[in-house]
C-alpha positions in Angstrom: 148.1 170.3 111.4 144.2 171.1 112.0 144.4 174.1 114.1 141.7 172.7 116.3 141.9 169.7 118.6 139.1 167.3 118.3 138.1 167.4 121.9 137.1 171.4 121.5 135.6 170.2 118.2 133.1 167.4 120.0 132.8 169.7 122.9 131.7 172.8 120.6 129.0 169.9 118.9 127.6 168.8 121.3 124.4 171.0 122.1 123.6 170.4 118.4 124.0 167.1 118.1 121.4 166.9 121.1 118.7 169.0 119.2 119.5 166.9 116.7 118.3 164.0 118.5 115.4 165.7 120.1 114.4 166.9 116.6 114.8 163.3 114.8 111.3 162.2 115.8 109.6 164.7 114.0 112.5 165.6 111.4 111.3 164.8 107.6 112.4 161.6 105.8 115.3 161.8 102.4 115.7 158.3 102.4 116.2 156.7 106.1 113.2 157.4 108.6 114.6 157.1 112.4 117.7 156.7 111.3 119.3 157.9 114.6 116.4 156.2 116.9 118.6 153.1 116.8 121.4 154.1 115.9 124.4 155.2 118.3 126.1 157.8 115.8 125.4 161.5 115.4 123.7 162.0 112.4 122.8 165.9 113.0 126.5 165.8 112.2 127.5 164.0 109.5 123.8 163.6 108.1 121.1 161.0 106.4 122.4 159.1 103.6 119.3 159.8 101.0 119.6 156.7 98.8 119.1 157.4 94.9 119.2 155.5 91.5 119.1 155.9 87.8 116.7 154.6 86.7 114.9 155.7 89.8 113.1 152.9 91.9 110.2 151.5 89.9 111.5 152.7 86.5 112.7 150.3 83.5 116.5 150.0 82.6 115.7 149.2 78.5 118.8 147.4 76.8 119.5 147.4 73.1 118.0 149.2 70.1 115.0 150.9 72.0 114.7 147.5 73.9 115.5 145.4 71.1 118.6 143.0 71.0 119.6 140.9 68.0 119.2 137.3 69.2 123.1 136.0 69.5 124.2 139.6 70.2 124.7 141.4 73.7 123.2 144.9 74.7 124.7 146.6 77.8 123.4 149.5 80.1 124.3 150.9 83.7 122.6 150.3 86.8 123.5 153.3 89.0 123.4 153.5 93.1 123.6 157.3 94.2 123.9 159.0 97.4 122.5 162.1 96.7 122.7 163.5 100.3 124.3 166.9 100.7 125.2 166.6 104.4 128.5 165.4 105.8 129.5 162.2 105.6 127.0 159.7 106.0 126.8 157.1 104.0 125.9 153.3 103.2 127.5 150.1 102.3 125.5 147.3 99.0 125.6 144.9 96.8 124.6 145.2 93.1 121.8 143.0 92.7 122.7 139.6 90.9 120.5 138.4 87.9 120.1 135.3 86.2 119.0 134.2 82.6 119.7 136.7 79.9 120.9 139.3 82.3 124.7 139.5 83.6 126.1 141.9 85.5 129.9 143.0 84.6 132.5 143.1 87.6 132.1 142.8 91.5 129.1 143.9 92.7 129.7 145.0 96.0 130.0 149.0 96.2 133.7 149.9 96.6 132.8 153.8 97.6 135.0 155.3 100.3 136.4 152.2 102.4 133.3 150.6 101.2 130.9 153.2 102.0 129.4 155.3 99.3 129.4 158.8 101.6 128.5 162.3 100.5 131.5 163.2 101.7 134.8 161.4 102.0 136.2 160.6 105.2 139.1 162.7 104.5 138.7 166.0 102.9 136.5 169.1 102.2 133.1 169.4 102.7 130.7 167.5 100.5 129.7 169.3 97.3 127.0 167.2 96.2 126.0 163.8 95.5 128.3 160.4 94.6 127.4 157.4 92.9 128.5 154.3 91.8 127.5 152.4 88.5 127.6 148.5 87.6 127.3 147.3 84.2 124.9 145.2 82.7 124.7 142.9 79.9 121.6 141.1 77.9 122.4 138.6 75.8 118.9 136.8 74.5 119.1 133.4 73.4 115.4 133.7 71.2 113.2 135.9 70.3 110.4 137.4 72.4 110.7 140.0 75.4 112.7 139.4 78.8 112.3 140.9 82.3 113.8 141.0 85.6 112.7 142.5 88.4 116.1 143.5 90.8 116.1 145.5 93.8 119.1 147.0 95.7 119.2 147.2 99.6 121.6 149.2 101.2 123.7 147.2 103.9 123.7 148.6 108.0 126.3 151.1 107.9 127.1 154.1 109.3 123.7 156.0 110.5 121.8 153.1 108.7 120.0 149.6 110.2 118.4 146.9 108.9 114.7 148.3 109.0 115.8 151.5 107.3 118.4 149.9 104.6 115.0 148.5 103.7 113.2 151.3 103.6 115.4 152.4 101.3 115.3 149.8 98.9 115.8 150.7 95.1 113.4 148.7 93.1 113.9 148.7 88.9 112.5 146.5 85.8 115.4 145.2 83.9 113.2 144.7 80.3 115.3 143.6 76.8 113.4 142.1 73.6 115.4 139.6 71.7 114.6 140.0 68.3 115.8 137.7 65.1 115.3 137.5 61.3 113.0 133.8 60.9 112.8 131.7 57.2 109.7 130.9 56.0 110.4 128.6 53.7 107.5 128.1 50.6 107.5 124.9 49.0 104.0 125.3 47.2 105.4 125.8 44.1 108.1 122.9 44.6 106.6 120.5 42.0 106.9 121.2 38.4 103.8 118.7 37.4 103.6 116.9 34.9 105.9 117.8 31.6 105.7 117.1 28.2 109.7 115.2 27.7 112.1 117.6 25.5 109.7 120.3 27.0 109.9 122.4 30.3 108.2 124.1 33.0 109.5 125.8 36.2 110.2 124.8 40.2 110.0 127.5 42.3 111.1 127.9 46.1 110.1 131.1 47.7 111.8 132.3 50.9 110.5 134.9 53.2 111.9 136.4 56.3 109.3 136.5 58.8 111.4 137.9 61.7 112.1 140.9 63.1 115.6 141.5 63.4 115.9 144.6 62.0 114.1 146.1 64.8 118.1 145.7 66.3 119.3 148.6 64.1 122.5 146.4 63.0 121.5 146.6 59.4 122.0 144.0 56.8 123.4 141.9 59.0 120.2 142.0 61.2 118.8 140.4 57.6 118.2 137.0 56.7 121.2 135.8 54.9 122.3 132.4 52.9 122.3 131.0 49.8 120.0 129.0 47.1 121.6 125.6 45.9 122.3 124.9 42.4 119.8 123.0 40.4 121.2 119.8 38.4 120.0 116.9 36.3 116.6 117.7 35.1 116.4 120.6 37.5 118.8 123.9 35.9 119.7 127.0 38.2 122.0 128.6 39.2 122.4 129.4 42.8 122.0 132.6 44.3 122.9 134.7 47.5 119.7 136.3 49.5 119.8 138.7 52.1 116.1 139.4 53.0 115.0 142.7 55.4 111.6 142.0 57.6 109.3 140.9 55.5 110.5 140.3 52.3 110.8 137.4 50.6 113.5 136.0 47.4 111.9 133.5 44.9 113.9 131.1 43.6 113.2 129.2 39.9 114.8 125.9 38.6 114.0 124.9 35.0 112.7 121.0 35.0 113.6 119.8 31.7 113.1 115.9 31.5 114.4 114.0 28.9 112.5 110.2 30.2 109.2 110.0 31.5 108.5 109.3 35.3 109.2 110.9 38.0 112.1 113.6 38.8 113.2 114.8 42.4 116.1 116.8 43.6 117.0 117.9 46.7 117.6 121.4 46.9 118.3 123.1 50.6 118.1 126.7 51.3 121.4 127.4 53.6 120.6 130.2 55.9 123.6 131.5 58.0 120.8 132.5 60.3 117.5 133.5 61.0 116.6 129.6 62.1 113.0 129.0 62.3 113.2 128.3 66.3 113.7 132.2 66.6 117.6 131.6 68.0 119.1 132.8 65.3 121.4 130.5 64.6 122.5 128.5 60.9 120.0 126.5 59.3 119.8 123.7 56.1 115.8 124.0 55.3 115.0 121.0 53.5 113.5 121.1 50.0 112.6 118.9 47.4 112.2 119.5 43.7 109.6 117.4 42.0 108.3 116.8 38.5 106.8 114.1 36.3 108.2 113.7 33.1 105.2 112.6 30.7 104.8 112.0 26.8 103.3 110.3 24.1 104.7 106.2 23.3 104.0 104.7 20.4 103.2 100.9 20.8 102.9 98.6 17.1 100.7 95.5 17.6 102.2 93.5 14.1 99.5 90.4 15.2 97.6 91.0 12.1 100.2 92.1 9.7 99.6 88.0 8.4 97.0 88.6 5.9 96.7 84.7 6.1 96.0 82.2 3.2 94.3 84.4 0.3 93.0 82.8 -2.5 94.4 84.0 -5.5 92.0 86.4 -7.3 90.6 87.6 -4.2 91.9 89.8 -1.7 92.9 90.0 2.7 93.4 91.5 5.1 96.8 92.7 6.3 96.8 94.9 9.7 98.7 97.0 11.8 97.6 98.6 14.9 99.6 101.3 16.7 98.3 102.9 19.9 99.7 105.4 21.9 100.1 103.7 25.8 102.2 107.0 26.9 100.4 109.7 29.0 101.7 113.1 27.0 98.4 114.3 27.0 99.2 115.5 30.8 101.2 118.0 30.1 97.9 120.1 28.9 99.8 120.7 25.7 97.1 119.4 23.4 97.5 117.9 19.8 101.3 118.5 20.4 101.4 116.2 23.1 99.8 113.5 21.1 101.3 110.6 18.9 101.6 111.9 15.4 103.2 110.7 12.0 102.1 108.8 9.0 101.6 104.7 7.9 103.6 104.2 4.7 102.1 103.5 1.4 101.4 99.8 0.3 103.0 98.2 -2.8 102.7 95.1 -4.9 100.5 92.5 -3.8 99.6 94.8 -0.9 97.7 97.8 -1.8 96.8 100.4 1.0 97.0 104.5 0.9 99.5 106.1 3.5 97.6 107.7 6.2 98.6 110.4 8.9 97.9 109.4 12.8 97.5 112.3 15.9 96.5 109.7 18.8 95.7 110.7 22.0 96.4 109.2 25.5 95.3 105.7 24.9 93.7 106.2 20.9 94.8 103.8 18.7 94.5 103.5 15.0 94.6 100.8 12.3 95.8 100.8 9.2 95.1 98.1 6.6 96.7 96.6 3.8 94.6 94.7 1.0 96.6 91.6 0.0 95.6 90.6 -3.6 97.9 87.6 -4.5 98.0 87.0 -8.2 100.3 83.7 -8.0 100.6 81.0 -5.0 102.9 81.2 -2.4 103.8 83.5 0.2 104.4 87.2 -0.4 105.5 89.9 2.0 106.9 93.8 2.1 108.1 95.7 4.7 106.6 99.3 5.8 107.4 101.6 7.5 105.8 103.9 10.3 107.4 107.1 10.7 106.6 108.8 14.0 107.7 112.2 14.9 107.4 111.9 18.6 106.7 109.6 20.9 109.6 107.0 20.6 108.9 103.7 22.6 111.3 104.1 24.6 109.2 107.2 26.5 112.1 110.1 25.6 109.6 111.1 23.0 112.0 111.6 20.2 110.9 110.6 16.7 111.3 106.6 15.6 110.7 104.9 12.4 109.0 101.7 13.1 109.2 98.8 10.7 106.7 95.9 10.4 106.5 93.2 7.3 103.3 92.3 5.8 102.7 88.4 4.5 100.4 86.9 3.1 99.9 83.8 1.3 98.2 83.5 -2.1 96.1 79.8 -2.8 94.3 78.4 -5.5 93.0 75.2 -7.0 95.2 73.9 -9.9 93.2 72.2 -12.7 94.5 69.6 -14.6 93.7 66.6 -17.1 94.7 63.7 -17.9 95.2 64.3 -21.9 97.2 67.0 -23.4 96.0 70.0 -24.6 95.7 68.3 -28.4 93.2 65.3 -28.5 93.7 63.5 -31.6 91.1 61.1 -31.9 93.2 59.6 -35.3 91.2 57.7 -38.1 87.8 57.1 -36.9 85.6 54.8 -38.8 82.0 56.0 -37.6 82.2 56.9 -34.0 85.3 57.4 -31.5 85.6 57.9 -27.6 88.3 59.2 -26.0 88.5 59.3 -22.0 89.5 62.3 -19.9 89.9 62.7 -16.3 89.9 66.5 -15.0 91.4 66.8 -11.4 92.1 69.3 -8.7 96.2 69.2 -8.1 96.2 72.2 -5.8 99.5 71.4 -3.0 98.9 71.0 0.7 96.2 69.8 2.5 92.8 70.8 1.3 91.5 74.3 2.6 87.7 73.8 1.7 86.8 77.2 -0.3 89.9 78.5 -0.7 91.2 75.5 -2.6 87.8 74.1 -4.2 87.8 74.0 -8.1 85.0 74.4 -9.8 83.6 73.3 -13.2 81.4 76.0 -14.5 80.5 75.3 -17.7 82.3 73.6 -21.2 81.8 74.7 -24.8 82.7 73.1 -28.2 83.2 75.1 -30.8 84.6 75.6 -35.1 83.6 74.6 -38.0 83.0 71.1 -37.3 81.8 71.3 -33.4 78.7 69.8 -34.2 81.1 66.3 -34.4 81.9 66.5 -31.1 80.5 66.0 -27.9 81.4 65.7 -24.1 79.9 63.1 -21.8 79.5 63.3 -18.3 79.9 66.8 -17.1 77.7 68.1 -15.1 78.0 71.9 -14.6 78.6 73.6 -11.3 81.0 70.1 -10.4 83.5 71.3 -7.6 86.4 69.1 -7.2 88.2 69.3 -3.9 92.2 69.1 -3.7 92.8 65.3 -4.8 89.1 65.0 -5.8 88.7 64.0 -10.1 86.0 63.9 -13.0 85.9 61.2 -15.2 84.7 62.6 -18.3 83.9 60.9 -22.1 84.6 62.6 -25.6 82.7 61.3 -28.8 83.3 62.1 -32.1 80.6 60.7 -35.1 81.7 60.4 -38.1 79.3 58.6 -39.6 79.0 59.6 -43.5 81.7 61.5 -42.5 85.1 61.9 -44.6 88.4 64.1 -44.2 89.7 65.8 -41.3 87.4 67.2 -38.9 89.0 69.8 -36.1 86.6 71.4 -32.8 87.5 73.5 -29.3 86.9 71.8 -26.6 86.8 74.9 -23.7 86.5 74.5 -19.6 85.0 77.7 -18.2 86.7 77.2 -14.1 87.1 79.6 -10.9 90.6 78.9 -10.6 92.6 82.2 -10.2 89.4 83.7 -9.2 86.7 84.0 -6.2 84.8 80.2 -5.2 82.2 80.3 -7.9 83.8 83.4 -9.7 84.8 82.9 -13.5 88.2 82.5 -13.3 90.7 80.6 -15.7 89.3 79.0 -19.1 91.4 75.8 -20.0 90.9 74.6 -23.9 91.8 71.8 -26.1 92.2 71.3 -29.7 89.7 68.2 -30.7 91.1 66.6 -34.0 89.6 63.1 -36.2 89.9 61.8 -39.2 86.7 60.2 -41.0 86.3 56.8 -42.9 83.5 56.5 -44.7 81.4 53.1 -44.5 82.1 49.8 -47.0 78.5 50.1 -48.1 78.7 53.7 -49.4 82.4 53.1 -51.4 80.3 50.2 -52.8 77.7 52.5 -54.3 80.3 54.9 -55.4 82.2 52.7 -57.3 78.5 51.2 -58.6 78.2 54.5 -59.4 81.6 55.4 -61.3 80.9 52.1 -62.9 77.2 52.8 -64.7 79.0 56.5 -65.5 81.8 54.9 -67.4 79.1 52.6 -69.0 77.0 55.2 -70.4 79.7 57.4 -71.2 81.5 54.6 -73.5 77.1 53.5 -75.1 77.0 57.3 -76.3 80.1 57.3 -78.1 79.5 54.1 -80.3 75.8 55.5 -81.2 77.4 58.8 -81.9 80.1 56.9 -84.4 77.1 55.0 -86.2 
């Protein structure tokens, strides 16, 4: 029990508590000007409420990492309300400000204090000892990157020795500031497309990543980095995957090996899965599309066999069998040089078709010929197969090597003499002078080809011993018999005063088997006759044997006389 009564107590008060008011006009201000020229209660008693806050009124209350907040995360500091009066108890009510946005405030915001007040002294107990306060916690959690800011001001409530014009006096005014800060990809697809490459050769895709963001700044570490994974490359595009976890400002490149085995065009989709650092700045999970691209180019060998027909070639001359291979591929691109080209070698001609094997190194486009001579030495069609060997450039663009084979034909003509007699003309017994007919003709098959089939009579000759008995009517050098087309010649034998057997070669110089006009085949027939000598001259003969016999028999009788 107090051991003074409460009347004594007011009574002993009194004259102070009126100097107190007389003094409150002039009295000095620790928070509340006036604060008894309104106000019913004695404040000379239980004293101003001086109002008080950390951080004090126009200061900043800085969340996170030195004001920096990992984007997604939440950074939390204390607001504090303070009475810092060292009088009795006076005191005030208030609300923690509210805040909106990134900014949250933790618990009831009204000031619990001493039955709501927040006194220097309680209302029960020993004299005050100093100030009291009360504290509210806050929260920023920042959705993106970039700074945040809220201005919040606390007003003490009318209260005890307090009214509305001097709560506002009192007003505690403080810049709530946080910076939300995030790693960001930077994805670098520059280097996405492989270009053009040689097929069976190979050239790298490269994606390079950087992190562009700040999260860091946080001071949560690695898991303030940017952090995901590169895909695994497939098809024409090899690599393996790999894991990243990129500080501010550094960057991860990432190489797949394009290896195409066709030619055209190669693509591959190959996202970059970030488990954050998305490039809106919320730091959130993120696919970032990217496409890997190459052209798959090489040499393609094309065989143009429209000339491998040498055509009809008359025998003893030669044609013309071709073969044309060009390269229609596009190797070239690759800017690997000869390598890239279409190379290997034409075969080596045989038999009727004569032609030296030859290398070929075609560019883009080149093409090269390669002829064969055809040189038919019999009619009729002739042909032989040849091979092209290439060592790249297959037609089917995967640019392995390919054997090509093409047949070369050709046809071999010529004019066919013939005659009408054998190759013995046997006049028989003549009796002064004999003719014998013969007919030379062209026989040559088929349809008559002008040149190629013309036969023509160059020249004839009779020769032996008894040539000079034998003669040829008719002929006319230089005659050219088209297929079907004939000479009727005439052959004469004199044997006048002639007796006996009497022999000659008859020879036909032609171009058959050889160029039009060309000496070509000689034909030649045996020329046989038998002379009779004339009635007249066996008269004179046997006249003659007569007189002989006549003298020889007159000279024996004289010789016996």
């Amino acid at each position: 029990m107090s051991r003074y009564h409460p009347a004594s107590l007011l009574r002993a008060a009194a004259p102070f508590c009126l100097l107190a008011v007389l003094g409150a006009v002039s009295a000095p201000s620790y928070g509340f000007s006036s604060l008894l020229a309104s106000n019913s209660n004695c404040s000379g008693c239980h004293g101003n409420p001086l109002v008080g806050s950390t951080p004090v009124t126009g200061g900043v209350l800085a969340f996170g990492n030195n004001g920096k907040t990992l984007v997604g995360q939440t950074s939390s500091a204390n607001f504090t309300i303070s009475n810092t009066s060292t009088n009795q108890r006076g005191g005030f009510k208030g609300i923690f400000p509210s805040v909106t946005g990134e900014f949250s405030v933790n618990g009831s915001p009204t000031i619990v204090g001493d039955q709501g007040f927040l006194r220097a002294q309680k209302s029960v107990g020993p004299l005050p000892l100093g100030s009291v306060s009360e504290a509210r916690l806050y929260s920023y959690k920042p959705t993106g990157r970039g700074s945040d800011s809220v201005i919040v001001k606390f007003t003490p409530l009318s209260s005890q020795f307090i009214t509305g014009a001097d709560a506002s006096a009192a007003a505690r005014t403080v810049s709530f500031q946080g910076q939300g800060v995030a790693p960001v990809a930077s994805l670098n697809t520059s280097q996405a497309n492989a270009g053009n490459v040689l097929v069976g050769a190979s050239k790298l895709a490269k994606l390079t990543l950087q992190n562009v963001g700040d999260g860091n700044l946080s001071g949560l570490g690695a898991s303030s980095n940017l952090n995901g994974n590169f895909a695994t490359g497939s098809g024409a595009f090899s690599g393996a995957g790999a894991t990243f976890s990129l500080a501010d400002g550094a960057s991860q490149m990432q190489q797949y090996n394009f290896n195409p085995v066709v030619r055209g065009l190669s693509t591959l989709v190959a996202n970059v899965s970030a488990s954050n650092g998305s490039t809106n700045g919320q730091n959130q999970a993120q696919s970032l599309a990217a496409q890997l691209s190459g052209i798959g180019v090489a040499p393609v060998a094309s065989l143009n066999t429209s000339q491998a027909n040498a055509g009809n070639v008359r025998v003893g001359t030669s044609g013309i069998a071709a073969l044309t291979l060009k390269n229609v591929g596009d190797g070239n691109l690759s800017g690997l040089g000869a390598s890239s080209n279409l190379n290997g070698n034409f075969a080596t001609g045989s038999g009727a078709f004569s032609g030296a094997g030859a290398a070929f190194s075609l560019a883009d486009g080149a093409s090269r010929m390669q002829q064969y001579s055809f040189t038919p030495v019999t009619t009729g069609e002739s042909t032989l197969s040849v091979a092209l060997t290439a060592t790249n450039g297959h037609s089917d663009g995967s640019n392995r090597a390919e054997v090509m084979q093409a047949q070369l034909t050709g046809t071999g003509v010529s004019p066919v003499f013939a005659a009408s007699t054998a190759t013995t003309i046997d006049f028989g017994t003549v009796d002064g002078i004999g003719i014998l007919p013969m007919i030379l003709s062209n026989h040559a098959p088929g349809q008559d080809q002008g040149a190629l089939t013309a036969l023509t009579l160059l020249s004839f000759s009779v020769t032996g011993p008894d040539a000079n008995l034998f003669s040829l009517l008719n002929f006319a050098e230089g005659t050219r018999l088209g297929v079907g087309d004939s000479l009727a010649l005439s052959i004469r034998f004199d044997g006048t005063g002639q007796s006996d057997s009497h022999m000659a070669m008859l020879s036909f110089i032609t171009d058959e088997g050889a160029a039009l006009g060309g000496v070509g085949n000689v034909r030649e027939y045996s020329l046989m006759a038998a002379a009779v000598p004339e009635p007249t001259v066996a008269g004179m003969m046997l006249a003659g044997f007569a007189c002989l016999g006549l003298l020889a028999s007159r000279r024996r009788r004289l010789t016996a006389e």
